[in-house]
C-alpha positions as CSV (number, residue, x, y, z in Angstrom):
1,X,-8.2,-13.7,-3.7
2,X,-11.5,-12.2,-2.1
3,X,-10.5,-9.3,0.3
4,X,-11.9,-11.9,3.0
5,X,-9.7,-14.6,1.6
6,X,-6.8,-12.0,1.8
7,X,-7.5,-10.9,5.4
8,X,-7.1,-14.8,6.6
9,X,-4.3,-15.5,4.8
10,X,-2.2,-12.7,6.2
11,X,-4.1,-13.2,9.6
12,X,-2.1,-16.3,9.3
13,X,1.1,-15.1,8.1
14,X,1.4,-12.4,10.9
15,X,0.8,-15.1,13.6
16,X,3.3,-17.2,11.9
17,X,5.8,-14.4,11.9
18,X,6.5,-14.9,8.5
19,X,7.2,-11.8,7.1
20,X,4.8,-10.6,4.0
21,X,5.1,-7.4,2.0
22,X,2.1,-6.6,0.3
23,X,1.9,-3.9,-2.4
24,X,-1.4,-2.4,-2.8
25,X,-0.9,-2.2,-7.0
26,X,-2.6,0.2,-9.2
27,X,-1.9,1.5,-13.1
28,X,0.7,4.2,-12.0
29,X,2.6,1.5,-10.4
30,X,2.3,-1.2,-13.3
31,X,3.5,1.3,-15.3
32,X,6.8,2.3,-13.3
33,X,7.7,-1.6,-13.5
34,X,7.1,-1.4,-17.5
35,X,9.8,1.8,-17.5
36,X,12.3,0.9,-14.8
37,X,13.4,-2.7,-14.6
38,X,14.8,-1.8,-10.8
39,X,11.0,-1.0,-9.4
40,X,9.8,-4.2,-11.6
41,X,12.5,-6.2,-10.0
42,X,11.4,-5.1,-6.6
43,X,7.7,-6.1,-7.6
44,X,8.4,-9.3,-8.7
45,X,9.9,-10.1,-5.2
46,X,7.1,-8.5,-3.1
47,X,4.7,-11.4,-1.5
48,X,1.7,-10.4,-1.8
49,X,0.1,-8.0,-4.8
50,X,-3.4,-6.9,-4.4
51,X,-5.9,-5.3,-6.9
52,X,-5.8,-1.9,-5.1
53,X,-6.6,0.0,-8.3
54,X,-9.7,0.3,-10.2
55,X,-7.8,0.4,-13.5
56,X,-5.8,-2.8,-12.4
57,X,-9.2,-4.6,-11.9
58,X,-10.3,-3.3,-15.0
59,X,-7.5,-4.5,-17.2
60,X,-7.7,-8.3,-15.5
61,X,-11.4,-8.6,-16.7
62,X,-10.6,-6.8,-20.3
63,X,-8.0,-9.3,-20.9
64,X,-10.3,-12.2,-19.6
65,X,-8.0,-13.1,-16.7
66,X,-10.8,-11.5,-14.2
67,X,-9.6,-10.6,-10.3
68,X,-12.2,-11.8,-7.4
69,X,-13.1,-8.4,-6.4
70,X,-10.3,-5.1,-5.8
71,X,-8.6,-5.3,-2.1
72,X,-8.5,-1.7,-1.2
73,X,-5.2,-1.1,0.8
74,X,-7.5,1.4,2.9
75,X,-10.2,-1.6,3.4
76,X,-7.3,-4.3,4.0
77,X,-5.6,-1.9,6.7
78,X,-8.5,-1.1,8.9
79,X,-9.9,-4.9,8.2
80,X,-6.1,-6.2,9.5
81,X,-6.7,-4.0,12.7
82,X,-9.4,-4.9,13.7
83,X,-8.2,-8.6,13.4
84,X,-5.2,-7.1,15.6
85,X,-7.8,-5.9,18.0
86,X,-9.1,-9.6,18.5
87,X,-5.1,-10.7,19.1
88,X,-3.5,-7.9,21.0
89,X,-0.9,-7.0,18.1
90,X,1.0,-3.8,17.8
91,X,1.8,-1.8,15.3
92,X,4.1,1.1,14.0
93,X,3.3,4.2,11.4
94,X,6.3,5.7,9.2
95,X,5.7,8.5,6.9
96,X,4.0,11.6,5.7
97,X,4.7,14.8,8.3
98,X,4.8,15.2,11.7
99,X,1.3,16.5,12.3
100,X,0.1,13.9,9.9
101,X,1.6,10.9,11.6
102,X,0.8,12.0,14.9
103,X,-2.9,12.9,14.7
104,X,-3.2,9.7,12.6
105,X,-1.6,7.6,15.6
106,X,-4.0,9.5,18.1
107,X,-6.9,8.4,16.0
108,X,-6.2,4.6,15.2
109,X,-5.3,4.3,18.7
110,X,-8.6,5.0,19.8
111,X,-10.2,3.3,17.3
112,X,-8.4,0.5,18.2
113,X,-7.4,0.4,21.7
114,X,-6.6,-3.3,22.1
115,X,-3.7,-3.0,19.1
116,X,-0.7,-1.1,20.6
117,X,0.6,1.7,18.6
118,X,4.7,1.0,19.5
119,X,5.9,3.9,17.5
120,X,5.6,6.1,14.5
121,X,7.5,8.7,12.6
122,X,7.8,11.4,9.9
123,X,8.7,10.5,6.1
124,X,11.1,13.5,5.4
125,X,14.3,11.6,6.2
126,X,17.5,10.5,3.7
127,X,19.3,7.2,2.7
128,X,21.9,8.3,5.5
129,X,19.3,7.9,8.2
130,X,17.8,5.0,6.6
131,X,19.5,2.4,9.6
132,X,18.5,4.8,12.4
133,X,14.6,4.4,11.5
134,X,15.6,0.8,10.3
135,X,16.8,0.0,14.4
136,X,14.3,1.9,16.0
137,X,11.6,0.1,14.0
138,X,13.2,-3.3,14.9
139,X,13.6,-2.4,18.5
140,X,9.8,-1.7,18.5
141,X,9.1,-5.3,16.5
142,X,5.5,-4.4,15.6
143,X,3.4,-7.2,14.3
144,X,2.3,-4.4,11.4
145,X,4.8,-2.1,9.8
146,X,2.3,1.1,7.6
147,X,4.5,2.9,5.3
148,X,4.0,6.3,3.9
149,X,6.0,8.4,1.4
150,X,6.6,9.4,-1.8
151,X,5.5,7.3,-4.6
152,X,9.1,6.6,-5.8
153,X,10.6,5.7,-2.6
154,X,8.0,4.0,-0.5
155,X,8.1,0.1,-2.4
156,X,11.4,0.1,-2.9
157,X,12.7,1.7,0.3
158,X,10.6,-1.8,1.9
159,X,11.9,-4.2,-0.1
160,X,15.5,-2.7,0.5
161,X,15.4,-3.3,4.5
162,X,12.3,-6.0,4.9
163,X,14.5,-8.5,5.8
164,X,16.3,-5.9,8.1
165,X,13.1,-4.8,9.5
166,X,12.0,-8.2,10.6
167,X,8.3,-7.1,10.3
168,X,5.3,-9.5,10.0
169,X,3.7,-7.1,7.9
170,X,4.5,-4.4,6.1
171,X,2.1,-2.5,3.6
172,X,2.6,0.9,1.7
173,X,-0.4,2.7,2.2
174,X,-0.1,6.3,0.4
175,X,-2.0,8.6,1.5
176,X,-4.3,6.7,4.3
177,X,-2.6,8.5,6.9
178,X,-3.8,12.1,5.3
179,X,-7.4,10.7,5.5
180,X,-7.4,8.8,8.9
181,X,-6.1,12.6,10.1
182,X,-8.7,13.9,8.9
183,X,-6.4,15.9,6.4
184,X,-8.5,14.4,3.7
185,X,-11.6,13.0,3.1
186,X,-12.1,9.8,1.1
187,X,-14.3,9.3,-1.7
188,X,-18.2,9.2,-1.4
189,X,-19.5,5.6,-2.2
190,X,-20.7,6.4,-5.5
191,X,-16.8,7.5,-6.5
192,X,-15.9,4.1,-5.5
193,X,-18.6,1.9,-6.9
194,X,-18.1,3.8,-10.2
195,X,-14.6,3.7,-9.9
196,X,-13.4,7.0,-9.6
197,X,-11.4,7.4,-6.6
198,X,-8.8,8.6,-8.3
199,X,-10.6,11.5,-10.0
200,X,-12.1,12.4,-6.5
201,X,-8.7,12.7,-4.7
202,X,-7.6,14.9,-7.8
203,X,-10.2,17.4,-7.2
204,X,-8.9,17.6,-3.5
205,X,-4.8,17.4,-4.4
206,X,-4.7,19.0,-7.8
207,X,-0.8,18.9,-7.8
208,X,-1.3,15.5,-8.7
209,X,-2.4,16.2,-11.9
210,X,1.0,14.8,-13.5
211,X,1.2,11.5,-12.3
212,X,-2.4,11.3,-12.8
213,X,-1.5,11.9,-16.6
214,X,-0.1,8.0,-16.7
215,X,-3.2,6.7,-16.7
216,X,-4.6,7.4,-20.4
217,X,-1.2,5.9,-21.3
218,X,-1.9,2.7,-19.0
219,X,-5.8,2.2,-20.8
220,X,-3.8,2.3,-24.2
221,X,-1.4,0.1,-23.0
222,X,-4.0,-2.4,-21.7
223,X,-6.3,-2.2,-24.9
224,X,-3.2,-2.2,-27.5
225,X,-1.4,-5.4,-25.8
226,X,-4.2,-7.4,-24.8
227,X,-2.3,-10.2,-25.8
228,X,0.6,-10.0,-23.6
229,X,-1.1,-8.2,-20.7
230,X,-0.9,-11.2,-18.3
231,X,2.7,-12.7,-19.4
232,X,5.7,-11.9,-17.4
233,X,8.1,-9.2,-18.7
234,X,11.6,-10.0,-18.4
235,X,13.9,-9.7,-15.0
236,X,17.0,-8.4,-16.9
């Protein structure tokens, strides 16, 4: 779908209640699911995938299957609230650090007064105080649930409770909160319309240098299976 076509049909889902996970896919995470059947298995069960990636949009059109355009998870967010802006909605933020989250809640709700920010938390907790954030999240019941952490535990930490949860919406969004805090700055225009996002917030987080490695591996990947790019791997 266009990013426009995406916007109304989760529009639609969140006033509907029914409850949509959306991962915001790029190469790092297409190759996880090709090494660890558990984080393909979460994948497969996610409801919504969007072309967040520009190497993800880039393999669709090199193996003829073409996307409609990429959905930024960045775009999509800030396009959902200002929807929720238009419907009263609320929503709560969960991840990154304390000064992170806060100053990021500070600035969305002034951005956008009419959607009610109805909680938000750090990242840095365990699996033992997974149904503590789990019950204060449900006791909140945002319409939109924005999920920070680490790269290995933010998908399948959501797919573990969503039901739990009993969120409309709920999207992983990396490292938005970093930028909408001003910790970060996003990249220029011409990083984005050239596609290089992801060498722009390299230059400004260097320590991701190793997961950044993956994606050589992914173009091979792309260009030495065409063939099978598109056909489902196996659930087992």
């Amino acid at each position: 779908m266009t990013m426009d076509e995406t916007v109304s049909y989760l529009v639609k889902a969140i006033e509907e209640k029914r409850q949509t996970h959306v991962i915001t896919a790029n190469p790092i995470m297409v190759m996880s699911a090709l090494e660890s059947p558990d984080y393909y298995r979460m994948m497969t069960k996610a409801e919504l995938i969007v072309p967040d990636g520009a190497g993800v949009v880039w393999a669709a059109n090199y193996v003829g299957t073409p996307v409609a355009e990429r959905v930024a998870g960045f775009d999509l967010m800030h396009r959902l609230m200002r929807e929720g802006e238009q419907r009263k909605w609320t929503a709560y933020l969960l991840g990154t650090s304390q000064e992170v989250i806060e100053a990021a809640a500070e600035k969305l709700q002034l951005q956008y007064p009419q959607v009610r920010i109805v909680g938000y938390r750090n990242g840095f907790f365990g699996p033992d105080q997974d149904q503590e954030v789990v019950e204060a999240i449900r006791q909140a019941a945002p319409h939109i649930l924005l999920v920070a952490r680490g790269a290995e535990t933010q998908e399948p930490w959501i797919a573990k409770y969503k039901h739990q949860l009993g969120v409309p919406y709920i999207m992983g969004i990396g490292g938005s909160f970093d930028i909408i805090a001003g910790k970060l700055k996003r990249a220029p225009i011409i990083f984005q319309k050239l596609r290089l996002e992801w060498f722009y917030r390299l230059l400004q987080e260097p320590k991701r240098l190793p997961r950044m490695l993956v994606l050589p591996k992914f173009v091979v990947k792309v260009m030495r299976d065409k063939e099978n790019v598109t056909k489902p791997g196996p659930l087992s």
